[in-house]
Every structure is written in structure tokens, then in C-alpha cells.
C-alpha positions as CSV (number, residue, x, y, z in Angstrom):
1,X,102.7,108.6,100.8
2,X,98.9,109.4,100.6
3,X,95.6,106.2,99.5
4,X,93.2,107.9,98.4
5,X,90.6,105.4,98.3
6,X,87.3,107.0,95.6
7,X,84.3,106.1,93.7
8,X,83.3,108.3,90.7
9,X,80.0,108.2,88.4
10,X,77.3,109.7,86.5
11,X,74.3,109.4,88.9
12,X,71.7,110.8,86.4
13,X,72.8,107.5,83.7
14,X,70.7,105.2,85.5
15,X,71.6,101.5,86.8
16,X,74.4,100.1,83.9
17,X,77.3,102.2,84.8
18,X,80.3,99.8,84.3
19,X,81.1,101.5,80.3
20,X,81.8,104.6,83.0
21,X,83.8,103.0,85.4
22,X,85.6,101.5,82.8
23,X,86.6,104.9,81.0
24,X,87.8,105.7,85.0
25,X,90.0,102.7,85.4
26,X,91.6,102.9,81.8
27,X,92.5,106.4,82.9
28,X,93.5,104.8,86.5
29,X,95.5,101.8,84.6
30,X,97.9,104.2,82.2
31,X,98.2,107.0,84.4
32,X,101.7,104.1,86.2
33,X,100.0,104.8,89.6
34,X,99.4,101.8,92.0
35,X,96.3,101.3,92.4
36,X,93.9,98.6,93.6
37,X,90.0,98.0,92.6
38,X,87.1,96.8,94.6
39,X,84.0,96.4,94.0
40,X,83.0,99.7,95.6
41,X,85.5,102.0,94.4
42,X,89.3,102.4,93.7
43,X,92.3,102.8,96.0
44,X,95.5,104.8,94.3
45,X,98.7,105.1,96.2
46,X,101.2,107.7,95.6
47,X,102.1,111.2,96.5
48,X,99.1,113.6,96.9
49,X,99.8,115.4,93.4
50,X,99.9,112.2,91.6
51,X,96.6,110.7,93.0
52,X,94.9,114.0,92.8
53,X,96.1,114.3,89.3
54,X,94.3,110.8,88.2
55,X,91.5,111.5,89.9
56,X,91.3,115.0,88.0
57,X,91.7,112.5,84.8
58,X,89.0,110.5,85.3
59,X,86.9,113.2,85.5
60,X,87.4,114.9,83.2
61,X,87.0,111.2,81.1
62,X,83.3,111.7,81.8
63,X,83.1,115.3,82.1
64,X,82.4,115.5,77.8
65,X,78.7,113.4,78.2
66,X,77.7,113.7,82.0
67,X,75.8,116.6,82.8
68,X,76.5,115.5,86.7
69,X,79.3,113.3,88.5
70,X,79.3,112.1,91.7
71,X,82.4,111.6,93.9
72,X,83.4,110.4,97.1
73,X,86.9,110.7,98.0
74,X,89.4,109.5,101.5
75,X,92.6,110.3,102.0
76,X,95.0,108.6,104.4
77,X,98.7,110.4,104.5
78,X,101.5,108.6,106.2
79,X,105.1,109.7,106.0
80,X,107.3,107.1,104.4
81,X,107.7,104.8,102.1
82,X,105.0,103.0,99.4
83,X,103.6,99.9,99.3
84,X,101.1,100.7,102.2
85,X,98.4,99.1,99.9
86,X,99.9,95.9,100.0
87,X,101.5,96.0,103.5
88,X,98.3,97.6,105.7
89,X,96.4,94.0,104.2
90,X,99.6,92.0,105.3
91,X,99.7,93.4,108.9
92,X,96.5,92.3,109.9
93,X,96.8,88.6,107.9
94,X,99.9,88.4,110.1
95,X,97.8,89.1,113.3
96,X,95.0,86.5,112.5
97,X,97.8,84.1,111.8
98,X,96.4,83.6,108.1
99,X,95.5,84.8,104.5
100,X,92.4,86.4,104.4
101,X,90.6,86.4,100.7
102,X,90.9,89.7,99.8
């Protein structure tokens, strides 16, 4: 199972890029993959082809009216099951002995 944690945009639009991100998550939301956003970026988790094919989605979302988009992309692989997204943040909680505000 592969998170593949990203932030896309259209660096040559200036400061008010959120009508961007949003075309990326509404590709993110419907494409059924999990997938958890932060203020930075987005973090998808799924097998390699599926993540890679979302983020080849949101791309090409912007790719009809930005001359230039930026990406920066990291990919963790771990055989096994899902729900590392969810579990990774759970591990640690359970070491501090408490919920953290994530």
C-alpha cells in the first residue's frame, strides 16, 4: 500500500490559489481513494496505480488554463494492508498516552 503525500499548483497565478486547489480535491474526492487534506498538501492512500492515477487527474484539472504547475510529490510503500493513514497517527497517540489534535 503506497501514501503519497503532494501539493500541486499554478505558481505563475499569484497569491489566491484555493479556486485551484479546489478543482484538485474535487478530482481527489470522486476519484473513491482515501485521502486526507492538510493545510500544506494532500495525502492519498492506495496502490501505486491508483494514487498515481489521481494525481495524473488533477493535473490535468489545471493543465487547460495554467501555462506552468508546480508539484511536489513523497511516496512511502509498505507491504500490507490499508488504513496506514489512520493507523501511523494512532501509533504514536498510543505512545504519548493521548489524542493529539490532528
Amino acid at each position: 500500500m503506497v501514501l503519497l503525500e503532494f501539493a500541486m499548483n499554478p505558481p505563475d497565478r499569484g497569491d489566491g490559489l484555493s479556486a485551484y486547489v479546489a478543482r484538485i480535491l474535487d478530482v481527489i474526492d470522486r476519484s473513491g481513494v482515501t485521502y486526507r487534506l492538510t493545510p500544506m498538501g494532500t495525502i492519498l492512500e492506495g496502490s501505486f496505480d491508483e494514487v498515481m492515477q489521481v494525481v495524473g487527474g488533477c493535473f490535468h484539472a489545471l493543465e487547460p488554463d495554467c501555462e506552468r504547475i508546480g508539484t511536489h510529490i513523497k511516496i512511502d510503500y509498505r507491504a500490507g494492508p490499508g488504513g496506514r493513514i489512520k493507523a501511523k497517527v494512532a501509533s504514536v497517540e498510543s505512545k504519548l498516552g493521548r489524542k493529539l489534535a490532528t
